[in-house]
mmCIF file of the C-alpha atoms, coordinates in Angstrom:
data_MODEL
# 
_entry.id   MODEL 
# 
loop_
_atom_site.group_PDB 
_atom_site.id 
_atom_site.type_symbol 
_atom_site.label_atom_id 
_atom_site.label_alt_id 
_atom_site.label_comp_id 
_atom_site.label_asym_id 
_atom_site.label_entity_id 
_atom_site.label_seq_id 
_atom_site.pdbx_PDB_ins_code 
_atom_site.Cartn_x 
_atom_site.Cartn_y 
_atom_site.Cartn_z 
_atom_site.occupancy 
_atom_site.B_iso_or_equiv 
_atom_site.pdbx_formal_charge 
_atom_site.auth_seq_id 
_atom_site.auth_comp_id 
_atom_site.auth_asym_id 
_atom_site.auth_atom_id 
_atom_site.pdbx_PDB_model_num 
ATOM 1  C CA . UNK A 1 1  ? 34.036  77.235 -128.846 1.00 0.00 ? 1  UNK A CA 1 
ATOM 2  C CA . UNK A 1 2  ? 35.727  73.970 -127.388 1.00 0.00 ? 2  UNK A CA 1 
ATOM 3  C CA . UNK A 1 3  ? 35.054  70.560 -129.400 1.00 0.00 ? 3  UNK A CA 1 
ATOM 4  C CA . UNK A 1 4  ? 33.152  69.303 -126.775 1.00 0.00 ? 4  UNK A CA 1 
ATOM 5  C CA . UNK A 1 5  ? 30.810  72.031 -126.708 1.00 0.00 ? 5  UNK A CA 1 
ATOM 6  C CA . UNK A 1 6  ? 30.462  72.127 -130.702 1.00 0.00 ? 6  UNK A CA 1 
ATOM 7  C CA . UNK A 1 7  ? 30.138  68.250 -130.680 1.00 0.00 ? 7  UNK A CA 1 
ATOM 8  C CA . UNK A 1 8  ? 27.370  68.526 -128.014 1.00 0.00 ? 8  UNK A CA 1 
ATOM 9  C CA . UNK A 1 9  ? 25.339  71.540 -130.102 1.00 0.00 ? 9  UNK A CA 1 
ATOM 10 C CA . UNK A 1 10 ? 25.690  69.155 -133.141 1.00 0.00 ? 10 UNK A CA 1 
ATOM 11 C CA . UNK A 1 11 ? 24.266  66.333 -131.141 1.00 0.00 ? 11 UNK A CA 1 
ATOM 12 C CA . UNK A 1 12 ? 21.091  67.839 -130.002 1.00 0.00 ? 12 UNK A CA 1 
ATOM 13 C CA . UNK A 1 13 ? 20.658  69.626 -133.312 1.00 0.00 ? 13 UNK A CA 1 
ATOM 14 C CA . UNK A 1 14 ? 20.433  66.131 -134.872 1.00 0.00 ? 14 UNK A CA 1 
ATOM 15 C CA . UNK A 1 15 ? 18.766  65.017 -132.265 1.00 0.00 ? 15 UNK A CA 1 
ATOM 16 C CA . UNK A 1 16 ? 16.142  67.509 -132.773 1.00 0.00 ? 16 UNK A CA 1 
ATOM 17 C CA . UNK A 1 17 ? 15.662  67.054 -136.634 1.00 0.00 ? 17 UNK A CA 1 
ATOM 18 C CA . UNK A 1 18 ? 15.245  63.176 -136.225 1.00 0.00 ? 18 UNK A CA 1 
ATOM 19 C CA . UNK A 1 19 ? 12.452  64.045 -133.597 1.00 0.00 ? 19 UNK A CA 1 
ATOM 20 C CA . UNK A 1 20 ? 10.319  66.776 -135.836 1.00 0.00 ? 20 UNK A CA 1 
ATOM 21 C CA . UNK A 1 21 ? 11.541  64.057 -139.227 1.00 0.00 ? 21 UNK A CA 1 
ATOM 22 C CA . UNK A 1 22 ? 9.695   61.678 -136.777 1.00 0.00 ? 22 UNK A CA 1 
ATOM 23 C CA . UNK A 1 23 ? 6.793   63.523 -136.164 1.00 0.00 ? 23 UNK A CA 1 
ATOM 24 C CA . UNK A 1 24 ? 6.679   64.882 -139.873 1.00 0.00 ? 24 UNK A CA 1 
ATOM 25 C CA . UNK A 1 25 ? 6.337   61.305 -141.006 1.00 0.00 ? 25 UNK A CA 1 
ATOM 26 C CA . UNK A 1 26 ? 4.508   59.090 -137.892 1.00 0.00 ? 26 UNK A CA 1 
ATOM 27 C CA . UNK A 1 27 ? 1.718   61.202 -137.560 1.00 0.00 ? 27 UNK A CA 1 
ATOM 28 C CA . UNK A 1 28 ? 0.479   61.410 -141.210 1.00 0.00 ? 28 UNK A CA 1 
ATOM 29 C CA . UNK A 1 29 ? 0.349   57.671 -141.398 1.00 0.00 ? 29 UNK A CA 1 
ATOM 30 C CA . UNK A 1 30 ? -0.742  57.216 -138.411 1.00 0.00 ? 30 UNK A CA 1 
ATOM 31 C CA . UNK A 1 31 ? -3.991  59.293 -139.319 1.00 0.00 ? 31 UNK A CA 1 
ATOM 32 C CA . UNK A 1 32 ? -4.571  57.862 -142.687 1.00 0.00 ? 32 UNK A CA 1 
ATOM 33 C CA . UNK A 1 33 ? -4.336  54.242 -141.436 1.00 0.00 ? 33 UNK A CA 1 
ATOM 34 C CA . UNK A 1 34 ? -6.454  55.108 -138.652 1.00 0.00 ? 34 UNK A CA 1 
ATOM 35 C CA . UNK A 1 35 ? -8.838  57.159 -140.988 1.00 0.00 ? 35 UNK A CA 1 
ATOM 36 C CA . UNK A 1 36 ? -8.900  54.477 -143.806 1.00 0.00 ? 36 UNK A CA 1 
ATOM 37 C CA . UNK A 1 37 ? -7.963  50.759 -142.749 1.00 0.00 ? 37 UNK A CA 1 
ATOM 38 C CA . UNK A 1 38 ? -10.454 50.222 -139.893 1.00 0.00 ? 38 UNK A CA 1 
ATOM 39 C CA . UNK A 1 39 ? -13.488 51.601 -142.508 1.00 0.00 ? 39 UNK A CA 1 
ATOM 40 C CA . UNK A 1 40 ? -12.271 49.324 -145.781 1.00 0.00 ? 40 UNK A CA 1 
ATOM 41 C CA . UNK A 1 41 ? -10.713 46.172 -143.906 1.00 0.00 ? 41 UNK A CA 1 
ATOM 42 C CA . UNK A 1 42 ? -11.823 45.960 -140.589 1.00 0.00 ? 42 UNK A CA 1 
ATOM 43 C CA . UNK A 1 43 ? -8.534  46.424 -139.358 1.00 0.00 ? 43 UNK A CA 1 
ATOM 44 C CA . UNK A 1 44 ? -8.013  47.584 -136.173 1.00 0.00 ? 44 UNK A CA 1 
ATOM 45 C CA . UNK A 1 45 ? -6.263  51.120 -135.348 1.00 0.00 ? 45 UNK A CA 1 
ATOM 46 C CA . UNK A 1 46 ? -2.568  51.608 -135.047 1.00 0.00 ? 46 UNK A CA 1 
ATOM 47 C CA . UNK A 1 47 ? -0.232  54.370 -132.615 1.00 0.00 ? 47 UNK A CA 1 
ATOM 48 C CA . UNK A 1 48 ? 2.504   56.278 -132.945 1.00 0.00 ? 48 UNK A CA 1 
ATOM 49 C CA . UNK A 1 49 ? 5.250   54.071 -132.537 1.00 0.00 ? 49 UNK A CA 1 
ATOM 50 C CA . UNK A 1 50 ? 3.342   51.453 -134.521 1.00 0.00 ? 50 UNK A CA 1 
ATOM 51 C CA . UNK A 1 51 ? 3.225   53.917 -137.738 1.00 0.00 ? 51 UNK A CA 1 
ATOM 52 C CA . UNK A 1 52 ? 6.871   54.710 -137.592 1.00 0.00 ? 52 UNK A CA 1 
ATOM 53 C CA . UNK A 1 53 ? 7.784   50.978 -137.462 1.00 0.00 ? 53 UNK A CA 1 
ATOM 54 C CA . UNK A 1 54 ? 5.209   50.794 -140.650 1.00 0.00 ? 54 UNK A CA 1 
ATOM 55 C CA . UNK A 1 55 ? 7.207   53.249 -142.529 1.00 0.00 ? 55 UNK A CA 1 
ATOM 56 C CA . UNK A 1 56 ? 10.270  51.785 -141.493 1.00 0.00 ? 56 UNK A CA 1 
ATOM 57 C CA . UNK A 1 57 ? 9.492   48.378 -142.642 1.00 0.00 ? 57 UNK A CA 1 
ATOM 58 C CA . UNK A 1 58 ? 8.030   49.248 -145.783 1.00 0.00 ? 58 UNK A CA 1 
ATOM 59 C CA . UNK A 1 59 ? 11.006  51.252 -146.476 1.00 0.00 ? 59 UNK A CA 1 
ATOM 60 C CA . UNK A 1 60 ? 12.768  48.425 -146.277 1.00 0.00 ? 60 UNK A CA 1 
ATOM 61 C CA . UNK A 1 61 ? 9.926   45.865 -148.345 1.00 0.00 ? 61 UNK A CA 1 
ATOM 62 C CA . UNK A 1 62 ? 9.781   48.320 -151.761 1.00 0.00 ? 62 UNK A CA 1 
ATOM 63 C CA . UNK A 1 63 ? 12.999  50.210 -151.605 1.00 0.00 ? 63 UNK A CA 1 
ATOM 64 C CA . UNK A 1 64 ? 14.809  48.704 -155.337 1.00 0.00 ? 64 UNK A CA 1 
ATOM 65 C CA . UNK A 1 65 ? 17.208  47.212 -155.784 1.00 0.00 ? 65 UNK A CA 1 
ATOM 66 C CA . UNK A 1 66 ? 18.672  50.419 -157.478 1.00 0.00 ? 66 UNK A CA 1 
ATOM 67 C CA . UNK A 1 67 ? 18.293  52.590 -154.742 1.00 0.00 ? 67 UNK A CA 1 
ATOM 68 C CA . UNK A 1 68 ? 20.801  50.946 -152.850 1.00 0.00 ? 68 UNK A CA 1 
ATOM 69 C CA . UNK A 1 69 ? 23.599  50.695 -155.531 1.00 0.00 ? 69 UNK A CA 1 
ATOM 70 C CA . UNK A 1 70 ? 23.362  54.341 -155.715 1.00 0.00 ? 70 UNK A CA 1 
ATOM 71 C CA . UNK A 1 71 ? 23.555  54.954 -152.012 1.00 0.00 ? 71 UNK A CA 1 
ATOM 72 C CA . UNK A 1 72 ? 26.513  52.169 -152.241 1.00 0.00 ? 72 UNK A CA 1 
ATOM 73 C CA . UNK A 1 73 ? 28.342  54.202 -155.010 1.00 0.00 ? 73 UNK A CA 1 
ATOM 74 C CA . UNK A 1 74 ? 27.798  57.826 -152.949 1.00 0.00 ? 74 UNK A CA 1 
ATOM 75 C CA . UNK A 1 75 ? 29.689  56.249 -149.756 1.00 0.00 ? 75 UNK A CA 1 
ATOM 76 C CA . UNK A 1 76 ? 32.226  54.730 -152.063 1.00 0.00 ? 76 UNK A CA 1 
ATOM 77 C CA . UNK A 1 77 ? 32.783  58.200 -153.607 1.00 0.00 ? 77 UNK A CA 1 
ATOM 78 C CA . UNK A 1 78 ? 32.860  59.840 -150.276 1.00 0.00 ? 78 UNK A CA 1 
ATOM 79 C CA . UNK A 1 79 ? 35.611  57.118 -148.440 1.00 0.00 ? 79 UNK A CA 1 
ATOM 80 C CA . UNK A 1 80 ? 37.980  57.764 -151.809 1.00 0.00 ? 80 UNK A CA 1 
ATOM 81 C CA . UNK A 1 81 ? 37.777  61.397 -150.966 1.00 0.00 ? 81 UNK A CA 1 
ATOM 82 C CA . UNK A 1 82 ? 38.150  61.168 -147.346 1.00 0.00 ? 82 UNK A CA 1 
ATOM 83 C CA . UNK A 1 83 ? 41.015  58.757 -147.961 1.00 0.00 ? 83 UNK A CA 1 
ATOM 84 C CA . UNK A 1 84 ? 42.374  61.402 -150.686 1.00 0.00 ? 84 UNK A CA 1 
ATOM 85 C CA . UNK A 1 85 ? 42.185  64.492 -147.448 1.00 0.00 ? 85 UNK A CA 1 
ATOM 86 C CA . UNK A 1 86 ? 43.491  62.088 -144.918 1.00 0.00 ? 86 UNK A CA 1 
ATOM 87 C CA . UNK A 1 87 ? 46.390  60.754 -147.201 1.00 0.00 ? 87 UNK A CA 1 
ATOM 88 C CA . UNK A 1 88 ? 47.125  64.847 -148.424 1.00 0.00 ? 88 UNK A CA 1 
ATOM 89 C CA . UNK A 1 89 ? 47.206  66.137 -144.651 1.00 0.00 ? 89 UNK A CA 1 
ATOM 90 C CA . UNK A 1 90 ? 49.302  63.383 -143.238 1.00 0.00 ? 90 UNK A CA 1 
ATOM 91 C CA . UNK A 1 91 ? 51.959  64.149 -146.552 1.00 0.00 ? 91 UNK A CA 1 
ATOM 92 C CA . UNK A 1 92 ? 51.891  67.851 -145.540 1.00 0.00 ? 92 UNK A CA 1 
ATOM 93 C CA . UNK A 1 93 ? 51.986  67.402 -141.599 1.00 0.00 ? 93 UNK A CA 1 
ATOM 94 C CA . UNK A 1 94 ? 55.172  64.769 -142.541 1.00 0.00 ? 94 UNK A CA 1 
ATOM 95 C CA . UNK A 1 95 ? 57.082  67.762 -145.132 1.00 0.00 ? 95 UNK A CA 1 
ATOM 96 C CA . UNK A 1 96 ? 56.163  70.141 -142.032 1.00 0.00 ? 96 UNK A CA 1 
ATOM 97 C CA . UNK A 1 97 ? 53.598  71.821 -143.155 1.00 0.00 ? 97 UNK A CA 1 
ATOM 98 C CA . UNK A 1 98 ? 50.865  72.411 -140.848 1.00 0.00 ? 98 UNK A CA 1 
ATOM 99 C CA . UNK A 1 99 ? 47.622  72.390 -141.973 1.00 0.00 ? 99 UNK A CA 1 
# 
């Protein structure tokens, strides 16, 4: 298959999987804050959109503090590596061996 055509299957794969992730997750708070909230606090009901922005924000609110060093320490581990391929096929494509 061409790049193009790979790049394009990989695009609405992930474009899929964020969608059903999206449904997986909106919909289940959107039914317990509808179920619950309006009943103990006389708030009123929320939508869709409105749950995944919920999630979203309090993903951002309670994530610690040590959550995010770790994720800072993976992508520092995966740029030395990607640096380490990059730097080993540009050595063998400049000795003339193709990789």
């Amino acid at each position: 298959m061409s790049k193009v055509v790979e790049l394009a299957a990989f695009g609405i794969t992930a474009i899929g999987i964020c969608a059903f992730l999206g449904l997986l997750v909106g919909y289940p708070i959107m039914w317990l804050w509808n179920w619950l909230m309006p009943v103990l606090f006389d708030l009123p009901t929320i939508g869709f959109w409105q749950a995944i922005g919920l999630y979203l924000l309090s993903g951002i609110l309670f994530r610690s503090i040590s959550t995010i060093k770790r994720f800072m320490l993976l992508w520092h581990k995966l740029n030395k590596i990607c640096d380490k391929i990059n730097s080993c096929s540009r050595s063998c494509l400049i000795s003339g061996i193709s990789s």
